[in-house]
DRENLUM-863284 format. One record per atom (N, C-alpha, C): residue number from 1; residue in one letter; atom name; y, z, x. Coordinates in steps of 0.2 Angstrom, whole numbers. Layout:
{seq = NUM | type = A | atom = CA | py = Y | pz = Z | px = X} .
...
! end
This chain:
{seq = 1 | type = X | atom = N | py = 225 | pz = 132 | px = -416} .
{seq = 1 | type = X | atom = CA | py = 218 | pz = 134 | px = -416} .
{seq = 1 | type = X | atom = C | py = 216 | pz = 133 | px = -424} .
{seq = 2 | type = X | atom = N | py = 209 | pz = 130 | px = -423} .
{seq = 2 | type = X | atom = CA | py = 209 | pz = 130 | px = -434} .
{seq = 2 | type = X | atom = C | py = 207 | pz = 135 | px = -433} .
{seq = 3 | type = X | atom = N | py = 203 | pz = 135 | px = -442} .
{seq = 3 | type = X | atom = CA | py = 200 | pz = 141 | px = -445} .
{seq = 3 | type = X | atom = C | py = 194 | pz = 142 | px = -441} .
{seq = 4 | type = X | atom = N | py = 191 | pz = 137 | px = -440} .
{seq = 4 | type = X | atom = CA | py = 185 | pz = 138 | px = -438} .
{seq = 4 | type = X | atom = C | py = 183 | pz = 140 | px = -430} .
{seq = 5 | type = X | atom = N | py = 189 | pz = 139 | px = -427} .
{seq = 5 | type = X | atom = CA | py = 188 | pz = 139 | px = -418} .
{seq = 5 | type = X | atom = C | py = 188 | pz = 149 | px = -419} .
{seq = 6 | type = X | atom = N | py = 191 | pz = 150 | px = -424} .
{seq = 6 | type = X | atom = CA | py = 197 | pz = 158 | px = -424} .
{seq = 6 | type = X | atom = C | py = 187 | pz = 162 | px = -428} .
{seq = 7 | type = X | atom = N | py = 185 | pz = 161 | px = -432} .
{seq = 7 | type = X | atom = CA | py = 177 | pz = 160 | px = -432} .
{seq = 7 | type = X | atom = C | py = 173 | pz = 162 | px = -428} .
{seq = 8 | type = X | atom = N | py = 173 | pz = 156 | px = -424} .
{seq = 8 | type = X | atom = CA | py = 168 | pz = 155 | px = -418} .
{seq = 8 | type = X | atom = C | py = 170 | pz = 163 | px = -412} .
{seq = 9 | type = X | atom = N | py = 179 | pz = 163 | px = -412} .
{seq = 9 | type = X | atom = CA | py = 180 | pz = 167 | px = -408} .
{seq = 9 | type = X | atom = C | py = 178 | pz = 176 | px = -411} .
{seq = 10 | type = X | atom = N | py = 178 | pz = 175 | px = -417} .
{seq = 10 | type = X | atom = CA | py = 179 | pz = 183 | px = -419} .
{seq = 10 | type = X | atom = C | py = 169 | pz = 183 | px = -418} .
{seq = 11 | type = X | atom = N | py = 165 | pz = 178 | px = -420} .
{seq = 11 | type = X | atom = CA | py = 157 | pz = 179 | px = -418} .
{seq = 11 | type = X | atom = C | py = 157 | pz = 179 | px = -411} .
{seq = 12 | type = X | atom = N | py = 160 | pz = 178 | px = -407} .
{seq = 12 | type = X | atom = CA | py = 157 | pz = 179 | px = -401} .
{seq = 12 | type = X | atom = C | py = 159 | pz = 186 | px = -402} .
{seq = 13 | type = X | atom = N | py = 167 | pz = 189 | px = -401} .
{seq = 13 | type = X | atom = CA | py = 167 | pz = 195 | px = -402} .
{seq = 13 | type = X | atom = C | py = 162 | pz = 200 | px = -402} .
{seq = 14 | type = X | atom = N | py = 161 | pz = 198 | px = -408} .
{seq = 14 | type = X | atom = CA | py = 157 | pz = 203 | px = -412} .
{seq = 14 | type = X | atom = C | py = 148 | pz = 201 | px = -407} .
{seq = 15 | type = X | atom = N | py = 147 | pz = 199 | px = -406} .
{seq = 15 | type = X | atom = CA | py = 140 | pz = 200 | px = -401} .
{seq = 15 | type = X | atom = C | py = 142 | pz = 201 | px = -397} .
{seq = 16 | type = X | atom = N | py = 147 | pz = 201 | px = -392} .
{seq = 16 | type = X | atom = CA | py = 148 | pz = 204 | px = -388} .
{seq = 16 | type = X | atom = C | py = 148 | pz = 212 | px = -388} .
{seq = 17 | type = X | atom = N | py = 151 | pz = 214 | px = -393} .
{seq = 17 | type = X | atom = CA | py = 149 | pz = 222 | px = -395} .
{seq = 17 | type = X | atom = C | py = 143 | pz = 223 | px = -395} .
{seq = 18 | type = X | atom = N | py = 140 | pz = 220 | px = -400} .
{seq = 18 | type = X | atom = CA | py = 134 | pz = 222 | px = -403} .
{seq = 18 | type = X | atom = C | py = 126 | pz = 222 | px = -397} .
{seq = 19 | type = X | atom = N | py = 127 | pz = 218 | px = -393} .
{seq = 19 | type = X | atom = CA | py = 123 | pz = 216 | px = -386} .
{seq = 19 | type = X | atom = C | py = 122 | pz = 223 | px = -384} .
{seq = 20 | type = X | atom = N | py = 128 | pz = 225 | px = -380} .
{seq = 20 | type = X | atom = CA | py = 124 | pz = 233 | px = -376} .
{seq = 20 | type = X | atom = C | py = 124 | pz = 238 | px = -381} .
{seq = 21 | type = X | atom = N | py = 126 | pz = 238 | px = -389} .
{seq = 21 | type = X | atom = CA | py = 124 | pz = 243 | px = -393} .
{seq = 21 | type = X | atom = C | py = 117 | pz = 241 | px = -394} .
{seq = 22 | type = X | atom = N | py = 113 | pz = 236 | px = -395} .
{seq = 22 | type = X | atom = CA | py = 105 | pz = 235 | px = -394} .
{seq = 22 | type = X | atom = C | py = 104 | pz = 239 | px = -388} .
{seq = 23 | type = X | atom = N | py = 106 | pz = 235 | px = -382} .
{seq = 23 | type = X | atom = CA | py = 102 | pz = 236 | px = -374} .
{seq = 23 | type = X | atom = C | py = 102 | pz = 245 | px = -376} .
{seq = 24 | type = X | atom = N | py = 107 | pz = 249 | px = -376} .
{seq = 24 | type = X | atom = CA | py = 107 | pz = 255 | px = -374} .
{seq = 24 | type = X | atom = C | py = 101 | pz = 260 | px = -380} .
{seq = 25 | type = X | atom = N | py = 101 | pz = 257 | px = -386} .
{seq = 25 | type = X | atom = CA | py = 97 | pz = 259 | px = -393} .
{seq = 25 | type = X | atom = C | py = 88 | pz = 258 | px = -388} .
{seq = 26 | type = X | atom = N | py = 87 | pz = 252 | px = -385} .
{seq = 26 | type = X | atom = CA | py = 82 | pz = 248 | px = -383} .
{seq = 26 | type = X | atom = C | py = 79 | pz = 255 | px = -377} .
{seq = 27 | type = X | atom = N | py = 83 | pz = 255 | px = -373} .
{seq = 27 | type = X | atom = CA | py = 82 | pz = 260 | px = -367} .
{seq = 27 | type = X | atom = C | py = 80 | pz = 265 | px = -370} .
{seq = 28 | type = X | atom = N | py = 85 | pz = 270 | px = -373} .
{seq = 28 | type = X | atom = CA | py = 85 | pz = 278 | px = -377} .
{seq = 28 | type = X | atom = C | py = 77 | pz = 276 | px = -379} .
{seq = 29 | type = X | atom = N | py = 74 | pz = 272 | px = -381} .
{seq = 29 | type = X | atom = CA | py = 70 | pz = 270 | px = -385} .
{seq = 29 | type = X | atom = C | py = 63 | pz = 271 | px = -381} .
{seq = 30 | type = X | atom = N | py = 64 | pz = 269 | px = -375} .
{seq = 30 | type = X | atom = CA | py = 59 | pz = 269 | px = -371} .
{seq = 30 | type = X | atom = C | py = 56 | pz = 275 | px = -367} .
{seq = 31 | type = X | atom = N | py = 65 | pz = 278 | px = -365} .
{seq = 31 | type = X | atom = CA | py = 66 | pz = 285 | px = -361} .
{seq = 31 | type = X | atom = C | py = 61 | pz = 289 | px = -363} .
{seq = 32 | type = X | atom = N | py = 63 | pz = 291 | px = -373} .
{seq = 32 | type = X | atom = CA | py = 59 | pz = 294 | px = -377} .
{seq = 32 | type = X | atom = C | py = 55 | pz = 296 | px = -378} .
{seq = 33 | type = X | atom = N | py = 51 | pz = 286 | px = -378} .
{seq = 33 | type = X | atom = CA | py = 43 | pz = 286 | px = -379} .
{seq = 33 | type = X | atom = C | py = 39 | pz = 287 | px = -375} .
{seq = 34 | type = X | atom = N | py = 41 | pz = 289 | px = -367} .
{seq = 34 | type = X | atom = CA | py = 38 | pz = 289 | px = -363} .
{seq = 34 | type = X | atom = C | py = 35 | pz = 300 | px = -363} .
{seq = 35 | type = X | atom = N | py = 41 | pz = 302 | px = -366} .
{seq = 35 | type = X | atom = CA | py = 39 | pz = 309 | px = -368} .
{seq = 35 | type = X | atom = C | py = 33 | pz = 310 | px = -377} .
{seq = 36 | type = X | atom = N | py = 35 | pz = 306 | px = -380} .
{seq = 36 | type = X | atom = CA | py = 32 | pz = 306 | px = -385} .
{seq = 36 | type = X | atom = C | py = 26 | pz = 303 | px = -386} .
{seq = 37 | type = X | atom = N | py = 24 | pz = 298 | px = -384} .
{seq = 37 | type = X | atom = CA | py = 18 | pz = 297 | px = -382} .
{seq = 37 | type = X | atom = C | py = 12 | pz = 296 | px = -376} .
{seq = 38 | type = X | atom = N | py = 17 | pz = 302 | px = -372} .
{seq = 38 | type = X | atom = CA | py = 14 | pz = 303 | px = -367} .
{seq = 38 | type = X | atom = C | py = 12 | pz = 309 | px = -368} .
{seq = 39 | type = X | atom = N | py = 11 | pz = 313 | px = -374} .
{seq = 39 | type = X | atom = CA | py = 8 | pz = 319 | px = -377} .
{seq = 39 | type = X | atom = C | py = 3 | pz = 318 | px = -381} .
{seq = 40 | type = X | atom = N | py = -4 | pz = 321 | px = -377} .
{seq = 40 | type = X | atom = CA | py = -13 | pz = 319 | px = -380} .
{seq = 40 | type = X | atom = C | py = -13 | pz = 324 | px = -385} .
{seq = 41 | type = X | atom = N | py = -10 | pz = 330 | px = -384} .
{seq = 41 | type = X | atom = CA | py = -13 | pz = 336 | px = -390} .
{seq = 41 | type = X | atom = C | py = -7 | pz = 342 | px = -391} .
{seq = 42 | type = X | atom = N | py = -3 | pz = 340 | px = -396} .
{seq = 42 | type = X | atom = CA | py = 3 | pz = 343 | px = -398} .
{seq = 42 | type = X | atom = C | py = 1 | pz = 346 | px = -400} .
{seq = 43 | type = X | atom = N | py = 5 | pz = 351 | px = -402} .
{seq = 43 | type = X | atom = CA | py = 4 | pz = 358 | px = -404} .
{seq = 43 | type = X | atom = C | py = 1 | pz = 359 | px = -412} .
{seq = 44 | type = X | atom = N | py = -3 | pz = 363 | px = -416} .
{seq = 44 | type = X | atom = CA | py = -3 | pz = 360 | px = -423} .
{seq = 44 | type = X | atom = C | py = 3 | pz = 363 | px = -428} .
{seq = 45 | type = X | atom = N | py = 7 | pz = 366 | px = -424} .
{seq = 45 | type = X | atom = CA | py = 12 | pz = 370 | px = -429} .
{seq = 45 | type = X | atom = C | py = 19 | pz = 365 | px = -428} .
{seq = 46 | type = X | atom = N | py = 19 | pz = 360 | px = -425} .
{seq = 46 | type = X | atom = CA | py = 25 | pz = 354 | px = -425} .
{seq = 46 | type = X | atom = C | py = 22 | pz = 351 | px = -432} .
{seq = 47 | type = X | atom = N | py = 18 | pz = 350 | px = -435} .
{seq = 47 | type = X | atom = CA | py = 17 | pz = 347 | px = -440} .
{seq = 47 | type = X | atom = C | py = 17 | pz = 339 | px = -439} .
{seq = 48 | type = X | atom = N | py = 15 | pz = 337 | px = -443} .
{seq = 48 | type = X | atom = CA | py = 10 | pz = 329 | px = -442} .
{seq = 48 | type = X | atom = C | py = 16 | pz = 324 | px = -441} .
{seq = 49 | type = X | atom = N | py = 23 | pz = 324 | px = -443} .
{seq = 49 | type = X | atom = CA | py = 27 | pz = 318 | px = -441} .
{seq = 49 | type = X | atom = C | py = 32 | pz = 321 | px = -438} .
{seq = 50 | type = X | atom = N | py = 31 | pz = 326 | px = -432} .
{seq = 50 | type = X | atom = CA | py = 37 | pz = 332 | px = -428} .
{seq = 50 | type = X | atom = C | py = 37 | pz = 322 | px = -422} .
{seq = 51 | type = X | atom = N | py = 35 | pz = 317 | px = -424} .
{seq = 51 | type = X | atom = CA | py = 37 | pz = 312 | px = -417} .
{seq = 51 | type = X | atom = C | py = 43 | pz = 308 | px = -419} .
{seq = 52 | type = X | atom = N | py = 47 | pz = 308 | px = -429} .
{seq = 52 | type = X | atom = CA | py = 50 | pz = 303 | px = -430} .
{seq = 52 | type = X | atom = C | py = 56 | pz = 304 | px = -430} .
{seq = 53 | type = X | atom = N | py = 58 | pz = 312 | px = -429} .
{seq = 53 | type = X | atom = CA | py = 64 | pz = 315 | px = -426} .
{seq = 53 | type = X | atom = C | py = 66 | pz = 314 | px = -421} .
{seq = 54 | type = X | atom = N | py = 62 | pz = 312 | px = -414} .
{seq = 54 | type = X | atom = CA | py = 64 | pz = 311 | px = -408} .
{seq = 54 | type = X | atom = C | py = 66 | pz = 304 | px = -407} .
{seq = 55 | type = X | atom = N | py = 61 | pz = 301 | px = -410} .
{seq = 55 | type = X | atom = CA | py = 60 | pz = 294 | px = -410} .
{seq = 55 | type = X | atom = C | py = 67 | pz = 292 | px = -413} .
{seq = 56 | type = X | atom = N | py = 69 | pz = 295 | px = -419} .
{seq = 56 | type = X | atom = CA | py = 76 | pz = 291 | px = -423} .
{seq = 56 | type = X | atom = C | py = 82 | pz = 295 | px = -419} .
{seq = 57 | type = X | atom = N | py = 84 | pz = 302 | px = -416} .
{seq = 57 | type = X | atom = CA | py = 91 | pz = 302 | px = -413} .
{seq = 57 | type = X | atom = C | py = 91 | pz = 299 | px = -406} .
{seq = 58 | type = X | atom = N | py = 87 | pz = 298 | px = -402} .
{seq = 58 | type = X | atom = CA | py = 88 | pz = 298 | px = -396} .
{seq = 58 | type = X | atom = C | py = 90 | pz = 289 | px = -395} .
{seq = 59 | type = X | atom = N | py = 87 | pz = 285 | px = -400} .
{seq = 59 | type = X | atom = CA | py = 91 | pz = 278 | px = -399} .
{seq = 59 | type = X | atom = C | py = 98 | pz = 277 | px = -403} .
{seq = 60 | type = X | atom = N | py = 98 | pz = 281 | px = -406} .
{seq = 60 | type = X | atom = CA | py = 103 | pz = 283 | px = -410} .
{seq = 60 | type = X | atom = C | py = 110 | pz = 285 | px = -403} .
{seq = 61 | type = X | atom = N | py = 109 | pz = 291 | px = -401} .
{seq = 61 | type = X | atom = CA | py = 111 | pz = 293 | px = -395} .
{seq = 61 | type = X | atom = C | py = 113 | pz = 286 | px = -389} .
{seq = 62 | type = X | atom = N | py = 108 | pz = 282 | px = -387} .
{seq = 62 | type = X | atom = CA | py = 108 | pz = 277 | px = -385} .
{seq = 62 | type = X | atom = C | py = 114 | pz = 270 | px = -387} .
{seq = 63 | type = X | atom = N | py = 111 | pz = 269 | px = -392} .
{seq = 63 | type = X | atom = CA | py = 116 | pz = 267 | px = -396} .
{seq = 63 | type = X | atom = C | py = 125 | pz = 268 | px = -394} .
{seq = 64 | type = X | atom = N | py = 126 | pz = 274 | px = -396} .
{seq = 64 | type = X | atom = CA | py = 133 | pz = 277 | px = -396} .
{seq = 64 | type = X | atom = C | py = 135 | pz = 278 | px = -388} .
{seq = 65 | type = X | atom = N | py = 132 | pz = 276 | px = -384} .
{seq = 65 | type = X | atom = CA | py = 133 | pz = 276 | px = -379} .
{seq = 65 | type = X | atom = C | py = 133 | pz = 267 | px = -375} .
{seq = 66 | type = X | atom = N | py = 129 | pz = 265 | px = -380} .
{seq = 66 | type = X | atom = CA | py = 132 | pz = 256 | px = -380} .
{seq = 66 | type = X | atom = C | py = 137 | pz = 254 | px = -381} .
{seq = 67 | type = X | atom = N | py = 139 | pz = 257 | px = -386} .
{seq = 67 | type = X | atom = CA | py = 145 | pz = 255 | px = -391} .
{seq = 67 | type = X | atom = C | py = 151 | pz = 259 | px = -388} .
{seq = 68 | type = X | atom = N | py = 151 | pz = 262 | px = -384} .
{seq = 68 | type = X | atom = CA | py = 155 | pz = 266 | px = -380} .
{seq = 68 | type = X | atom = C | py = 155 | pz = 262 | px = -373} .
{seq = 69 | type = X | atom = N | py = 151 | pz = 258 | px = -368} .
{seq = 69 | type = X | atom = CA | py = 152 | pz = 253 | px = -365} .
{seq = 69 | type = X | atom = C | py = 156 | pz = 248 | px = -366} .
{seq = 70 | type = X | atom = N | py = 154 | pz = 245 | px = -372} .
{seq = 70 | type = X | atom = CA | py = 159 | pz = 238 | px = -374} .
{seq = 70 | type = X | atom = C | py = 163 | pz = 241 | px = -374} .
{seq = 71 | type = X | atom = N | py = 165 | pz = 246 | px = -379} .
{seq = 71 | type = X | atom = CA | py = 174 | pz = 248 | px = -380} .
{seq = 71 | type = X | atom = C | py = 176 | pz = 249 | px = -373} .
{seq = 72 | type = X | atom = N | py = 173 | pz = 252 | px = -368} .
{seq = 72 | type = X | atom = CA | py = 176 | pz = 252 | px = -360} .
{seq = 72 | type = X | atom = C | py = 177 | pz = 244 | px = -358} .
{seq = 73 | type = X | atom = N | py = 172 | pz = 239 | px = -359} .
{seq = 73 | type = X | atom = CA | py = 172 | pz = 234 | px = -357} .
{seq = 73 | type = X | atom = C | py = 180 | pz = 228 | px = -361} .
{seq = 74 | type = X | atom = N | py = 179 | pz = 231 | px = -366} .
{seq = 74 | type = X | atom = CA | py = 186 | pz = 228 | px = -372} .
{seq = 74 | type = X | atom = C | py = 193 | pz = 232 | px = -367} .
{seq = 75 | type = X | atom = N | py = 192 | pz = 237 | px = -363} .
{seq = 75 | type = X | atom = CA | py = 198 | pz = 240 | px = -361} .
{seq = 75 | type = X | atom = C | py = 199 | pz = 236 | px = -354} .
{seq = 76 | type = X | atom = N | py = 193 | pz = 235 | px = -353} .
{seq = 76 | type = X | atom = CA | py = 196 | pz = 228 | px = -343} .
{seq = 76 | type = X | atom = C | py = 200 | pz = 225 | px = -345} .
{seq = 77 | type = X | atom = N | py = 199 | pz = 223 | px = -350} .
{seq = 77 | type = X | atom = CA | py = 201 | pz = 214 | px = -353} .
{seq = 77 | type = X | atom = C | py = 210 | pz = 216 | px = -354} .
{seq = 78 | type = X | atom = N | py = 211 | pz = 221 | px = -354} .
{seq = 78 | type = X | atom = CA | py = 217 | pz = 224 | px = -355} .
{seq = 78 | type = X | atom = C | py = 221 | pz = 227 | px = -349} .
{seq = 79 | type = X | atom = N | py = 219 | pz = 228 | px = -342} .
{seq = 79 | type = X | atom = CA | py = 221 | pz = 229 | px = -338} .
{seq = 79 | type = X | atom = C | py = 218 | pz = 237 | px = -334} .
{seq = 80 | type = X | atom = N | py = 212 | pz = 239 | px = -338} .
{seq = 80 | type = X | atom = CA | py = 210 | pz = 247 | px = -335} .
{seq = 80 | type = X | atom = C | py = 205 | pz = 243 | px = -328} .
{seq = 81 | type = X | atom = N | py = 204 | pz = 248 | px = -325} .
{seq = 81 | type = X | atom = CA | py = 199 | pz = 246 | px = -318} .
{seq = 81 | type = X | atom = C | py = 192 | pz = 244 | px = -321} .
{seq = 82 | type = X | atom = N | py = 188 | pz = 238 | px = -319} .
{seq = 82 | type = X | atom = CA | py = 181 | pz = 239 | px = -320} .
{seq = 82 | type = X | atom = C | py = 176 | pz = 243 | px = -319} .
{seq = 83 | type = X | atom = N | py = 180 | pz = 245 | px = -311} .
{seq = 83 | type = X | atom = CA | py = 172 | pz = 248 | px = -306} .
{seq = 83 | type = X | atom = C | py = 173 | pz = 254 | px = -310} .
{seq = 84 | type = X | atom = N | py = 178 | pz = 258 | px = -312} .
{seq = 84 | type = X | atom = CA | py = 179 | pz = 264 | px = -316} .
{seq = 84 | type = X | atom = C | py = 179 | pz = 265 | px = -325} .
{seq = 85 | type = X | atom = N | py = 179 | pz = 259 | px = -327} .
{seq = 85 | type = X | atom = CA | py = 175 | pz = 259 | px = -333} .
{seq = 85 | type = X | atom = C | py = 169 | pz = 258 | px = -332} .
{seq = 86 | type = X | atom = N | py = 165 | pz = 255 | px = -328} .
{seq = 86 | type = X | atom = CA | py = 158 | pz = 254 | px = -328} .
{seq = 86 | type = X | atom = C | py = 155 | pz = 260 | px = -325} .
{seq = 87 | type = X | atom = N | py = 156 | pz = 264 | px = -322} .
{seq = 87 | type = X | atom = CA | py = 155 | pz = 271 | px = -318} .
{seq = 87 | type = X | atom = C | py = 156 | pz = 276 | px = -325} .
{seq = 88 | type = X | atom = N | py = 162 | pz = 278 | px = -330} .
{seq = 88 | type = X | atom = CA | py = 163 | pz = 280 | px = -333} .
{seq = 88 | type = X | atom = C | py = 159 | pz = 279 | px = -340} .
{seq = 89 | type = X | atom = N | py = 157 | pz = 272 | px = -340} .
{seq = 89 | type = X | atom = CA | py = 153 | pz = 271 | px = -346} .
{seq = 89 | type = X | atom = C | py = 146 | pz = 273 | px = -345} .
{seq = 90 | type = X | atom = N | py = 144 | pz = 273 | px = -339} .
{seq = 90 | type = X | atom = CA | py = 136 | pz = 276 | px = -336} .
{seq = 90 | type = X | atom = C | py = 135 | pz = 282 | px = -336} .
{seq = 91 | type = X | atom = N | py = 140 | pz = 287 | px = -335} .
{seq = 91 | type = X | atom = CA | py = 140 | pz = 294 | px = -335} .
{seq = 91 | type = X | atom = C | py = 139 | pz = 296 | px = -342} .
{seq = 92 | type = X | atom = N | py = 143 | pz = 293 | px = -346} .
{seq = 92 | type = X | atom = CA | py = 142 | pz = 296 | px = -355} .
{seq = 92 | type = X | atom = C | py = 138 | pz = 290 | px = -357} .
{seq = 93 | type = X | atom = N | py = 136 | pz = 287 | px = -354} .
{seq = 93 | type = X | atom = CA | py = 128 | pz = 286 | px = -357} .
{seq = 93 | type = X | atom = C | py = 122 | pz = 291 | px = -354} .
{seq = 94 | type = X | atom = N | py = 121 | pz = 290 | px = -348} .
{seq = 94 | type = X | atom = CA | py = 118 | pz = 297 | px = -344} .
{seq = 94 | type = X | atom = C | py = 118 | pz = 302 | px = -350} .
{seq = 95 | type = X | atom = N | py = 124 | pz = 304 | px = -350} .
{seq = 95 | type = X | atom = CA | py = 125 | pz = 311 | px = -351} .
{seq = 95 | type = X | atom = C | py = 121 | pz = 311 | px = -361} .
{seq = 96 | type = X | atom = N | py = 124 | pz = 305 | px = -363} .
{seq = 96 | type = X | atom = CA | py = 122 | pz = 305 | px = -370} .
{seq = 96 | type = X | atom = C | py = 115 | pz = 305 | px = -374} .
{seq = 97 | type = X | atom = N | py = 111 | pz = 301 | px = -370} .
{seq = 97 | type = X | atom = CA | py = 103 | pz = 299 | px = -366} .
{seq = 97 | type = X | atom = C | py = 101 | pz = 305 | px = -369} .
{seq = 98 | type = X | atom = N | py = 103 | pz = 312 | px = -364} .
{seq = 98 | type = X | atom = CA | py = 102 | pz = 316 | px = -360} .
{seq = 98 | type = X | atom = C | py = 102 | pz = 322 | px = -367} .
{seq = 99 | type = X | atom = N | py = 107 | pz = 322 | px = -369} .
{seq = 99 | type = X | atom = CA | py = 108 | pz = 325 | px = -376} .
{seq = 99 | type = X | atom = C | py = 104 | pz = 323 | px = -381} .
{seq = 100 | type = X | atom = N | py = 104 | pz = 316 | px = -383} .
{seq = 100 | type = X | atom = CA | py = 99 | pz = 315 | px = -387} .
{seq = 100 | type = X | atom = C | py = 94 | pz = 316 | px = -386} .
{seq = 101 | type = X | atom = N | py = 88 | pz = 316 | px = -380} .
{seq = 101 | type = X | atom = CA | py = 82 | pz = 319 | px = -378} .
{seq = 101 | type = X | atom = C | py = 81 | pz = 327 | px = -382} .
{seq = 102 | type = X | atom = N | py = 86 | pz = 330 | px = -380} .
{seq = 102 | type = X | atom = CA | py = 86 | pz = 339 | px = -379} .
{seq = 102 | type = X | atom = C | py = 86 | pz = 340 | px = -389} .
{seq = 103 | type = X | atom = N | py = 92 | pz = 337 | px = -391} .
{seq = 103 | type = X | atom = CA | py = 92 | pz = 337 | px = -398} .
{seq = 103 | type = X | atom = C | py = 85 | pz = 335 | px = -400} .
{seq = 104 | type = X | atom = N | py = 82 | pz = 327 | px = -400} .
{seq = 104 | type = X | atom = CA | py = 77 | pz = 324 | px = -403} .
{seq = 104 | type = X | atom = C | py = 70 | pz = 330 | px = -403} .
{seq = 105 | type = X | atom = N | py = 68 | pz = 334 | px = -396} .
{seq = 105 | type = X | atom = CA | py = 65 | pz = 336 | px = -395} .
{seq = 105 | type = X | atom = C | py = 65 | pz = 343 | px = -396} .
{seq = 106 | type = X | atom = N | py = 69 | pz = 346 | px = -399} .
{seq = 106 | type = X | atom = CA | py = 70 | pz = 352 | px = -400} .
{seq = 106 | type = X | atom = C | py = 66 | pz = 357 | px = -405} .
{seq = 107 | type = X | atom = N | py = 62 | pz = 362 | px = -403} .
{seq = 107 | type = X | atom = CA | py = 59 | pz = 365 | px = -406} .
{seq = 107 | type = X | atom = C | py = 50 | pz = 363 | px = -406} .
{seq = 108 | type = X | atom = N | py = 49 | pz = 356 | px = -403} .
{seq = 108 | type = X | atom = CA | py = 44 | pz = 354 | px = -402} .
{seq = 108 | type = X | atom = C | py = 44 | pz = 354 | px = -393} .
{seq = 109 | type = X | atom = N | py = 45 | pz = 349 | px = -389} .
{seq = 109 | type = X | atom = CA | py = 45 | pz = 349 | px = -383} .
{seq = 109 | type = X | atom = C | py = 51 | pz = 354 | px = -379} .
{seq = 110 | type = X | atom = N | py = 56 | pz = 353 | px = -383} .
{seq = 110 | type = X | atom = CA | py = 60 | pz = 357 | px = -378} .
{seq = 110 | type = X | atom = C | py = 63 | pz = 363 | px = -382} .
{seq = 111 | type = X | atom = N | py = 57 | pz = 367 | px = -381} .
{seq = 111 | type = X | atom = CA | py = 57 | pz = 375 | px = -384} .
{seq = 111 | type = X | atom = C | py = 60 | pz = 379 | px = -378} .
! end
């Protein structure tokens, strides 16, 4: 194998991590907006940029739960079960989603 093939294999690699770290950041991202800009008349004591705390943990949250996919997806290729990494990487996404919501919102929506 040259240099180059050993290159091409470490880039594919590496977007292959980085794909569902986007996908997952993309969603959180959507989940989110769906609460924060689906609010006509917030409160006046959240103060004027109480939206960009939400908006930055919960894709964040999203994120770490992409990046937690792949690494489950990096373990198939090594002999762990699929259907049970792919079940195992939904739940701690779920669940991570789910906490980045609570945290992001905190003190503003979810008082």
């Amino acid at each position: 194998m040259t240099q180059q093939d050993q290159l091409e294999n470490h880039r594919m690699e590496w977007i292959s991590f980085i794909k569902p770290i986007l996908i997952g950041a993309v969603v959180a991202f959507l989940v989110i907006s769906f609460f924060v800009f689906g609010l006509n008349n917030p409160a006046p004591e959240w103060g004027r940029f109480w939206k960009i705390r939400p908006l930055i943990i919960t894709p964040l949250a999203g994120a770490v739960g992409g990046a937690f996919y792949a690494y489950m997806q990096s373990r198939v290729n090594r002999g762990f079960n699929r259907t049970a990494a792919v079940l195992i990487s939904l739940l701690v996404y779920i669940i991570g989603v789910w906490l980045g919501v609570v945290l992001g919102l905190d003190g503003t929506l979810w008082d």
